[in-house]
C-alpha positions as CSV (number, residue, x, y, z in Angstrom):
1,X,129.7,184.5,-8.2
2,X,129.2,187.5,-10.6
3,X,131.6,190.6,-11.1
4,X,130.1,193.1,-13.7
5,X,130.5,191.4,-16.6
6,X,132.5,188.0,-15.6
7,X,131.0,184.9,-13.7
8,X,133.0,182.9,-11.7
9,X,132.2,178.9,-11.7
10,X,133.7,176.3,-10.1
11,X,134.9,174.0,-13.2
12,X,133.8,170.6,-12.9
13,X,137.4,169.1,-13.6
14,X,138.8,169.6,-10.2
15,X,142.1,167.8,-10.8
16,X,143.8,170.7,-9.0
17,X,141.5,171.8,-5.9
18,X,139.8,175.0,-6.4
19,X,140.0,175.1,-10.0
20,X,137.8,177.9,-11.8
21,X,136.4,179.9,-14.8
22,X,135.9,183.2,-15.1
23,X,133.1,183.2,-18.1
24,X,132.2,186.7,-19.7
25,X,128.7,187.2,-20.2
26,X,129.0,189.4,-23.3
27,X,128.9,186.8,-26.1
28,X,132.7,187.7,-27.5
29,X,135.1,184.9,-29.1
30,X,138.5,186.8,-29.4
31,X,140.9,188.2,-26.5
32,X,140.8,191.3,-28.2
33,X,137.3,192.2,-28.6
34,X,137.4,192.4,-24.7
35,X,136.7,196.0,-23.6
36,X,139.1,197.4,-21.1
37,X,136.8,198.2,-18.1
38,X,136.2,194.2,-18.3
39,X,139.8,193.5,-18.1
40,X,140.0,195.9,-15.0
41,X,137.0,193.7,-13.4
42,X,138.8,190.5,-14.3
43,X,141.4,191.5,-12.9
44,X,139.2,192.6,-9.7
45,X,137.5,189.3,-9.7
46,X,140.9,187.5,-10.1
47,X,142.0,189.0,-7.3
48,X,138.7,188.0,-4.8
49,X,139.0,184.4,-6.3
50,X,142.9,184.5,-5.2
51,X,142.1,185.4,-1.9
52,X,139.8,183.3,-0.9
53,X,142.1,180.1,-2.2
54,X,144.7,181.5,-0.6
55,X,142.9,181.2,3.2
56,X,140.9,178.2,1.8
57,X,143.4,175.8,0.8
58,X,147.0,177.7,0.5
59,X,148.3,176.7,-3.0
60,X,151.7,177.1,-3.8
61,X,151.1,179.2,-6.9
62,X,148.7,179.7,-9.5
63,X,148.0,179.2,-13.1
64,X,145.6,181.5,-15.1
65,X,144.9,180.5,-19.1
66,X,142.8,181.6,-21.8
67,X,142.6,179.1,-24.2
68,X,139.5,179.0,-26.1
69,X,139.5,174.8,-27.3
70,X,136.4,172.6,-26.7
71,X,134.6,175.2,-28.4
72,X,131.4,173.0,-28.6
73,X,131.4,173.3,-24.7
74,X,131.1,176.8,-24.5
75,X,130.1,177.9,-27.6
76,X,133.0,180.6,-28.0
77,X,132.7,182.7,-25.0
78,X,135.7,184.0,-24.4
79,X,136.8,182.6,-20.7
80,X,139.6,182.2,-18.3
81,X,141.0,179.5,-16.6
82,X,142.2,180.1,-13.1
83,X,144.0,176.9,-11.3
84,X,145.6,176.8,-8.2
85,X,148.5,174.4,-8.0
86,X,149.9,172.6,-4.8
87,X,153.4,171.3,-4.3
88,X,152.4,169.1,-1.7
89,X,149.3,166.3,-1.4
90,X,145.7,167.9,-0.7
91,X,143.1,166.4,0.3
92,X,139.6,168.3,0.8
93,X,135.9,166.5,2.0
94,X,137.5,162.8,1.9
95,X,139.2,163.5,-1.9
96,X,142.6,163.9,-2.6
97,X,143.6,165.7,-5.3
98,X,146.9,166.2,-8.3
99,X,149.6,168.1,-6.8
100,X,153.1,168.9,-8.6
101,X,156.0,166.4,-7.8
102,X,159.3,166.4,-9.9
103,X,158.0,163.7,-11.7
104,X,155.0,165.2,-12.5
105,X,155.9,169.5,-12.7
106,X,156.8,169.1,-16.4
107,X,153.7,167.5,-17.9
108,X,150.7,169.1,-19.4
109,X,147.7,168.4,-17.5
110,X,145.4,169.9,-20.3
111,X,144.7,166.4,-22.1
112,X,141.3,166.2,-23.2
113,X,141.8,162.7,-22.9
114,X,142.9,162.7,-19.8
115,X,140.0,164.1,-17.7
116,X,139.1,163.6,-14.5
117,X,136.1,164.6,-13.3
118,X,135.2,164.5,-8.9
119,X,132.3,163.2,-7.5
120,X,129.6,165.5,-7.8
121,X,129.1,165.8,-4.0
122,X,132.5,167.7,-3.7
123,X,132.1,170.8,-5.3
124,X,129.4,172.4,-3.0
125,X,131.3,171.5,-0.7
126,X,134.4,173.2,-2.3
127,X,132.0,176.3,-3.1
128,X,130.9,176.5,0.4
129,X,134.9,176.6,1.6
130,X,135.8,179.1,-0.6
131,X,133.2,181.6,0.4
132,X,133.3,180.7,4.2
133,X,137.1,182.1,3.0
134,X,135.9,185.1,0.8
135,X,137.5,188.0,1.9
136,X,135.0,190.4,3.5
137,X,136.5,193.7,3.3
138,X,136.2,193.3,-0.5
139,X,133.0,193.9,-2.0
140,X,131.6,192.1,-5.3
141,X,130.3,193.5,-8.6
């Protein structure tokens, strides 16, 4: 899904269910080379995105990130990480997927070791969820 100047793809590690990237178009490595009408439609797109996980699959909050490692992955566009997190088990097209327990709410999931990737039948699946769940009063980019 485009906004302006930001794509939103479903990111393939779908440890937590709905899990995304907001990719800029515009090749820029840095935060602050960002201009600020693409903030204001990131923030736009954030909000679509949020909405539609929120009648999708209810998460208990969210996490948003901009970290910029794995460079050789994306080459340095500068990109957002939006993941939805669940305090309770979820399960979604025969999956079930990480949720936060006390056990498990202090660790960092972002091990590159650590990985896991879905079956790739499971996120068209996902993608057809969240737009059946798209808000339709709000209009895209």
């Amino acid at each position: 899904m485009e906004f302006g100047p930001w794509v939103l793809v479903l990111n393939r590690q779908q440890n937590f269910l709905g899990r995304t990237l907001a990719i800029l178009k515009q090749h820029r490595t840095d935060f602050g080379e960002i201009e600020p009408h693409e903030l204001i439609l990131l923030l736009s797109a954030y909000r679509h995105w949020k909405a539609a996980r929120d009648r999708a699959f209810s998460p208990d909050k969210y996490n948003i990130a901009l970290l910029g490692n794995e460079e050789y992955l994306h080459c340095g566009y500068v990109h957002w990480h939006f993941v939805p997190r669940y305090r309770r088990p979820i399960s979604f097209a025969g999956e079930t997927f990480q949720h936060d327990t006390p056990e498990t709410a202090t660790k960092n999931y972002s091990r590159v070791d650590r990985k896991q990737v879905y079956p790739a039948k499971n996120p068209p699946k996902i993608k057809r969820q969240l737009l059946k769940c798209w808000p339709k009063h709000l209009a895209t980019q």
